[in-house]
C-alpha positions as CSV (number, residue, x, y, z in Angstrom):
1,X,-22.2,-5.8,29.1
2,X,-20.5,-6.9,25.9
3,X,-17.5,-6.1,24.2
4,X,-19.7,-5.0,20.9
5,X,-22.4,-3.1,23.7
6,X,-19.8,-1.2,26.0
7,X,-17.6,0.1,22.7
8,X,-21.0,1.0,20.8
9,X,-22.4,3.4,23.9
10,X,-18.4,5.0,24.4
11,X,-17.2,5.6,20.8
12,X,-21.0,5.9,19.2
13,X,-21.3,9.5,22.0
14,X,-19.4,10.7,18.7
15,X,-21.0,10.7,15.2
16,X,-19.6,10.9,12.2
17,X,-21.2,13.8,10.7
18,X,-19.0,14.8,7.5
19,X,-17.6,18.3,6.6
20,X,-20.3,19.9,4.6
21,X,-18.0,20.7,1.5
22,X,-16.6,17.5,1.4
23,X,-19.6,14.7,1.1
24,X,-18.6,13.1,-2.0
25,X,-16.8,10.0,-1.6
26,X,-13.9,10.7,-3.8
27,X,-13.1,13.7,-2.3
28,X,-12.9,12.3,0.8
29,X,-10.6,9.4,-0.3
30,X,-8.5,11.8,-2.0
31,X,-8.1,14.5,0.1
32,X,-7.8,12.2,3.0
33,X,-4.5,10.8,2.0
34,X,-3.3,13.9,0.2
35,X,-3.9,16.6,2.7
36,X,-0.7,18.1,4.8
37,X,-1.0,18.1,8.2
38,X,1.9,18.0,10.8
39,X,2.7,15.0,13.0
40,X,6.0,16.3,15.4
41,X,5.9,13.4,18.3
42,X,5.8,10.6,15.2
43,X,9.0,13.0,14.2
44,X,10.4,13.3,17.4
45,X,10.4,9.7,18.7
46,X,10.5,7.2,16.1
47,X,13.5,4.3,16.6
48,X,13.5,1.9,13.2
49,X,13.5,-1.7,13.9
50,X,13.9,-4.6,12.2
51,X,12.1,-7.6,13.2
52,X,13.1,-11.4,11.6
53,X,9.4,-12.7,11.3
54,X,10.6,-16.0,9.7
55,X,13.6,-17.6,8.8
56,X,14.0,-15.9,5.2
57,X,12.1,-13.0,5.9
58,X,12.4,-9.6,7.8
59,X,10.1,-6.5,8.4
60,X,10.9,-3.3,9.3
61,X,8.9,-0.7,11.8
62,X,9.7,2.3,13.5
63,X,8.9,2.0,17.5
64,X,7.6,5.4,19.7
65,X,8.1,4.6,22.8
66,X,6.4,7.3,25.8
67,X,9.9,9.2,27.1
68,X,10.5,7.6,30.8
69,X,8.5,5.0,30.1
70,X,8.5,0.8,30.3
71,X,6.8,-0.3,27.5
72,X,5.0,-2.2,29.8
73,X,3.7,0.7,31.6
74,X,1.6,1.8,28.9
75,X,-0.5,0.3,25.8
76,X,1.2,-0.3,22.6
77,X,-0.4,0.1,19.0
78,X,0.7,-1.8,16.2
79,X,-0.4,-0.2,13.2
80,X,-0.4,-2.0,10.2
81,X,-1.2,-0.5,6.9
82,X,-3.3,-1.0,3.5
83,X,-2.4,-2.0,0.0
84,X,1.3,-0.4,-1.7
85,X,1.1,1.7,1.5
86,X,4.0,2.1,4.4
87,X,4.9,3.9,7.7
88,X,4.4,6.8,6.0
89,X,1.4,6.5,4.7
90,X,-0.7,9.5,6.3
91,X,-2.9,7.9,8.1
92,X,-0.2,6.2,9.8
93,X,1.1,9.3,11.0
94,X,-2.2,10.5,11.9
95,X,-3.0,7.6,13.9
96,X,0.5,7.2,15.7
97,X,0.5,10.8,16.4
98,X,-3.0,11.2,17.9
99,X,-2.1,7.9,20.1
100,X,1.2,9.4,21.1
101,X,-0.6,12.9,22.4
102,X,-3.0,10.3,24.4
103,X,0.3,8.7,26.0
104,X,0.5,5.6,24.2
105,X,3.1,4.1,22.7
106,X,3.2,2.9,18.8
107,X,4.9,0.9,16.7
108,X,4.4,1.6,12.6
109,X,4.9,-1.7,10.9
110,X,5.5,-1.8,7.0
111,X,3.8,-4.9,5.7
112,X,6.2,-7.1,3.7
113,X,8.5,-6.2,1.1
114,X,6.5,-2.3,1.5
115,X,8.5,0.3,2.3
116,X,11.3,0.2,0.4
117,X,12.0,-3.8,1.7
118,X,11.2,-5.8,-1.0
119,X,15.2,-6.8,-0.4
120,X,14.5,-8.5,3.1
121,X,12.0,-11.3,2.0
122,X,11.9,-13.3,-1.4
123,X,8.1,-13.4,-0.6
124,X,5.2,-11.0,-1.3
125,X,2.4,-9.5,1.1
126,X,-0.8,-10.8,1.1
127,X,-4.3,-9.8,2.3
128,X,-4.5,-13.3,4.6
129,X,-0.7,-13.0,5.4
130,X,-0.6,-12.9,9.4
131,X,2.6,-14.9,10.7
132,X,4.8,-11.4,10.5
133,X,2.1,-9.8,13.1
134,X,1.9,-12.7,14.6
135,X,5.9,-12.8,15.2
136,X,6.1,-9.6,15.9
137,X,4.0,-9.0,18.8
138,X,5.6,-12.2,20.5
139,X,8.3,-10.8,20.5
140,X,7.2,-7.3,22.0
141,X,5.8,-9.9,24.5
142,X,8.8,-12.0,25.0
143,X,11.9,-9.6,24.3
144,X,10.1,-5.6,24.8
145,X,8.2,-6.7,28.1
146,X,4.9,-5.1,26.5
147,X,1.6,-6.5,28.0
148,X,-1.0,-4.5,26.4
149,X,-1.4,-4.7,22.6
150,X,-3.9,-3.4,20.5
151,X,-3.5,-4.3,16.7
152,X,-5.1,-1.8,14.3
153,X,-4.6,-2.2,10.2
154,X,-6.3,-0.5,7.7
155,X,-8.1,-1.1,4.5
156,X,-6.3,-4.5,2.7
157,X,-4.3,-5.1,6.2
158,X,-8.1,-4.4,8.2
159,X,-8.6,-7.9,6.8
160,X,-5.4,-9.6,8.3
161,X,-6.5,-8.0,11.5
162,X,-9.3,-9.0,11.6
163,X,-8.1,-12.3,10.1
164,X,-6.0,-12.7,12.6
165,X,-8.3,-12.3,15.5
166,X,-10.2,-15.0,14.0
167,X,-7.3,-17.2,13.9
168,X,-6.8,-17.0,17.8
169,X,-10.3,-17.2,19.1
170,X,-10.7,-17.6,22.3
171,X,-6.9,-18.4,22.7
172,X,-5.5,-15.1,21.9
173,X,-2.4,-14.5,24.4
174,X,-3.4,-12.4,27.4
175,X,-1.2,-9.6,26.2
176,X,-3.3,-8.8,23.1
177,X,-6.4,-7.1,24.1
178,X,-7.8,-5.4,21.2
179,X,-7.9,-5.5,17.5
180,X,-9.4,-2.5,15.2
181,X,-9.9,-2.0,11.4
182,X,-10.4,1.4,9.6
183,X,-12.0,0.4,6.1
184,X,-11.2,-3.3,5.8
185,X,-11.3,-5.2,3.0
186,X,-13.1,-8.0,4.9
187,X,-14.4,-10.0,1.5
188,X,-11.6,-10.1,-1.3
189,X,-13.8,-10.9,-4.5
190,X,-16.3,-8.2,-3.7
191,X,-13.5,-5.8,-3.0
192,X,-11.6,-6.5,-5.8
193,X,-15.1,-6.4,-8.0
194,X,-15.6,-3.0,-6.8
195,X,-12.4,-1.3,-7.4
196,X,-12.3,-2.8,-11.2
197,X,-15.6,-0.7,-11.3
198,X,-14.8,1.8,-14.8
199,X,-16.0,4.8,-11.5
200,X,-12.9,3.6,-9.7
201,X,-10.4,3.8,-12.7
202,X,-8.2,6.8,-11.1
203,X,-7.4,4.5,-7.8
204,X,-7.2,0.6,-10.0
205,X,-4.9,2.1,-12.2
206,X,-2.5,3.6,-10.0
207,X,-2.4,0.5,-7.6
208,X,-1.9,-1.7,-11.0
209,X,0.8,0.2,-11.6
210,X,2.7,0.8,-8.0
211,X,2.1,-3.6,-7.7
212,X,3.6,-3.6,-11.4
213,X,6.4,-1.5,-10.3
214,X,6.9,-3.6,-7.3
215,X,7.3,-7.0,-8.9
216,X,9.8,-5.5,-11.4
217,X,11.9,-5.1,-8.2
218,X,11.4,-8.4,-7.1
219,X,11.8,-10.2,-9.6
220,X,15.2,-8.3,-10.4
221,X,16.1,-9.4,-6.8
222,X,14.6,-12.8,-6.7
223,X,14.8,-13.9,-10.9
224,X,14.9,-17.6,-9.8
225,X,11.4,-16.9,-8.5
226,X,9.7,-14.3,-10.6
227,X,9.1,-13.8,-13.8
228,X,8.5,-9.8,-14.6
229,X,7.6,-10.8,-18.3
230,X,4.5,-11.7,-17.5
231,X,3.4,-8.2,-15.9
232,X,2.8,-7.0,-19.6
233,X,-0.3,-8.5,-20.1
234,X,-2.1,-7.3,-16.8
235,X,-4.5,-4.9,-16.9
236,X,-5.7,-5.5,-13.6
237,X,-5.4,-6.5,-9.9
238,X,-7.3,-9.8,-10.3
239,X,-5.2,-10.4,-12.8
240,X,-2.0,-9.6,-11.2
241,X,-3.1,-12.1,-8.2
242,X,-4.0,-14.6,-10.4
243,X,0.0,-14.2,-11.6
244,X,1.6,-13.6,-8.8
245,X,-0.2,-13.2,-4.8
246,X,-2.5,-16.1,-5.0
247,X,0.6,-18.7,-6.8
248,X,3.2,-17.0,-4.2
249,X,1.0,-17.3,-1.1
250,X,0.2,-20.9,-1.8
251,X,-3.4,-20.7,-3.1
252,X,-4.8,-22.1,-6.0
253,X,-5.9,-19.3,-8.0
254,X,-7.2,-15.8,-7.3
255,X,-10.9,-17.1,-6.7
256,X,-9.4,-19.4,-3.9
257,X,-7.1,-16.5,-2.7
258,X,-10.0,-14.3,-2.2
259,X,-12.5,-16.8,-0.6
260,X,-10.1,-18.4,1.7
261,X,-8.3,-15.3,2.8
262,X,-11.3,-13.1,3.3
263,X,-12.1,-12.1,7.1
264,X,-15.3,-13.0,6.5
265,X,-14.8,-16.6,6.4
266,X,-13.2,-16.1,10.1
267,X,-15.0,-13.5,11.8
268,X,-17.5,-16.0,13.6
269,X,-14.6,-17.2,15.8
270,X,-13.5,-13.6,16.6
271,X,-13.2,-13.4,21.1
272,X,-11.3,-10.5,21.1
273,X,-12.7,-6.5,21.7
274,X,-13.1,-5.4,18.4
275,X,-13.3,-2.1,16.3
276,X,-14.8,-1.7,12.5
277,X,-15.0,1.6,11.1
278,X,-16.7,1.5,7.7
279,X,-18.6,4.3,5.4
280,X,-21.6,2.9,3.7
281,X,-20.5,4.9,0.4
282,X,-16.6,3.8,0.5
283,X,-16.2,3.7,-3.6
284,X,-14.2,0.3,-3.6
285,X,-14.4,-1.8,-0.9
286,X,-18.4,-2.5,0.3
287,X,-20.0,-2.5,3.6
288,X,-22.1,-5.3,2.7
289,X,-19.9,-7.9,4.4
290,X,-20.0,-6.3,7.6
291,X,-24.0,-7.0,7.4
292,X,-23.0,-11.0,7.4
293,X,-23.8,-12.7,11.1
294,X,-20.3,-13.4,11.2
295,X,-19.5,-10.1,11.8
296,X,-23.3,-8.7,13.2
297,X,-24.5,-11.7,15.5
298,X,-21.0,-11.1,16.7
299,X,-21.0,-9.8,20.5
300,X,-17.6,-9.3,20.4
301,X,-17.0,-7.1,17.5
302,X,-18.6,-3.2,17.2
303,X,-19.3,-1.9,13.6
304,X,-19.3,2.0,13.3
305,X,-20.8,1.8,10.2
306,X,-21.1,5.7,8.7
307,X,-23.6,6.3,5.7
308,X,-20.5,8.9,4.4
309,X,-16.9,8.9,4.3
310,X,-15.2,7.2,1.7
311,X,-12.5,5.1,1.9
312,X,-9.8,6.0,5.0
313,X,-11.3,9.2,5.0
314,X,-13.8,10.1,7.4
315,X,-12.8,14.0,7.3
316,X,-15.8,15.5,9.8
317,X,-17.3,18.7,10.5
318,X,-15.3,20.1,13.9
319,X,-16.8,18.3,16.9
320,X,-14.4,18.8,19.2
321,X,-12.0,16.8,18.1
322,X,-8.7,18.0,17.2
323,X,-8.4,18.2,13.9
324,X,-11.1,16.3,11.5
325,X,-9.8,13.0,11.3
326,X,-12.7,11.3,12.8
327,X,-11.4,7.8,12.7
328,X,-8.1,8.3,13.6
329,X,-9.6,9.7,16.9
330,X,-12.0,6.7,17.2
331,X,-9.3,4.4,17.0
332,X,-7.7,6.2,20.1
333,X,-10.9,6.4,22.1
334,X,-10.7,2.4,21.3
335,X,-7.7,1.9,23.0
336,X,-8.4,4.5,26.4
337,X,-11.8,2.9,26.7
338,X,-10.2,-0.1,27.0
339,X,-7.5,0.2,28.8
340,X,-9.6,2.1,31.4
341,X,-12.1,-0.7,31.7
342,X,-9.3,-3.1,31.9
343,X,-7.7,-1.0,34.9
344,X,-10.9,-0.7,37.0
């Protein structure tokens, strides 16, 4: 049986069927990442960590590990997470907590320069950006003793993960056995076509201006390198990567940016057990990529595609789950199904 067939008939015993008051995609963006909700293990347990990724650059995470515990003795999630997000981004708690309960142990990475970081790196993230990740679980490898790591990233960092799966192939080290994404941005240009949508205005704007805010920071840090006049002019995120990600990160423009870091472009190569969770009606990033035989012809890679949910939402109708965070709880059965079939 294949990766794609084996994950499809464990995680699929579970439909997404959407809370009947909530099947509009907005409100389920919204209220996905605005709701309380209580997370005491993540509270209890988190260690902060700073890992040196590169020679001029460090990242910061904070590691649950199980109490008594190796961290070999159990898997390990490294959770990475989307766009002007951090460790505390709610799904991040969500997703750390619900792997906790399930004895796992998790480590919350925030991306570069997120997270109050921008000190530790004169760089900036990007969506194609995997050498930190790439660092970082080496050294879990090398220094923790972990064996079992399953990377998950959402929405803009669902496309380094899934990047980054591509990137390895079929020579991924032994201790990576999984890779997930919740919402991923898998194809750049038609994401960032679809957020600039005049519908999407509420969530363009307010990313324009938390990246905006961000690069006035850097470049108050780093004034050799940036130049925070510019940020004036821009109105919007293809234009801010035109000025700053695509120049920064070594591409040619925006258009090149987008095309030659999309997951897309490396999905075909992808050997490792992999997780897509995608809603059909997210407002701004589409599901049509996930249709390409890069990612569908691929027997390695399963694609819970859901006709609702929005973006990172996926708030269901009680099933016996929980609490109604469907995804969160479907990246979780990703990992025991795994690890169990691993174990047999």
């Amino acid at each position: 049986m294949t990766p794609r067939a084996y994950l499809l008939e464990r995680l699929g015993q579970r439909p997404f069927i959407p809370d009947p008051r909530l099947t509009n995609p907005h409100l389920q963006t919204i209220l996905g990442s605005v709701l309380p909700r209580r997370s005491p293990l993540v509270e209890q347990t988190g260690q902060p960590r700073t890992f040196h990724t590169c020679p001029d650059t460090a990242v910061t995470a904070v590691c649950h590990w199980q109490p008594g515990c190796a961290p070999a003795d159990r898997p390990t999630l490294l959770l990475l997470h989307g766009m002007e997000g951090s460790v505390e981004s709610s799904y991040m708690r969500g997703i750390a907590e619900k792997a906790l309960r399930a004895g796992f142990h998790v480590i919350r990475l925030n991306t570069r320069t997120c997270g109050g970081t921008e000190h530790l790196s004169p760089h900036l993230y990007n969506a194609g950006l995997t050498e930190d990740a790439r660092a970082i679980i080496a050294e879990l490898a090398e220094r923790d003793g972990v064996q079992d790591v399953y990377v998950v990233g959402v929405s803009l960092s669902g496309n380094v993960v899934l990047r980054l799966a591509g990137e390895y192939g079929a020579q991924a080290p032994r201790y990576i056995r999984g890779v997930a994404a919740i919402s991923p941005a898998a194809d750049l240009a038609a994401s960032t076509a679809a957020i600039e949508r005049r519908s999407n205005w509420l969530y363009h704007r307010r990313f324009v201006r938390s990246l905006k805010a961000r690069m006035r920071r850097k470049a108050a840090l780093f004034p050799d390198r940036y130049d925070a006049g510019r940020l004036a002019q821009i109105r919007t995120i293809r234009e801010f990567d035109e000025a700053y990600t695509a120049v920064a990160a070594g591409y040619e423009n925006a258009a090149d940016y987008y095309y030659r870091a999309s997951a897309v472009r490396m999905a075909a190569a992808i050997r490792l057990p992999t997780l897509v969770i995608h809603a059909q009606d997210d407002p701004f990033i589409p599901a049509t990529p996930l249709h390409e035989p890069a990612f569908a012809d691929n027997p390695c890679v399963a694609v819970l595609l859901t006709e609702r949910g929005g973006h990172v939402g996926f708030l269901a109708a009680r099933q016996g789950d929980e609490d109604w965070y469907w995804a969160e709880h479907r990246i979780v059965d990703f990992v025991r199904a795994l690890d169990a079939a691993r174990r047999r």
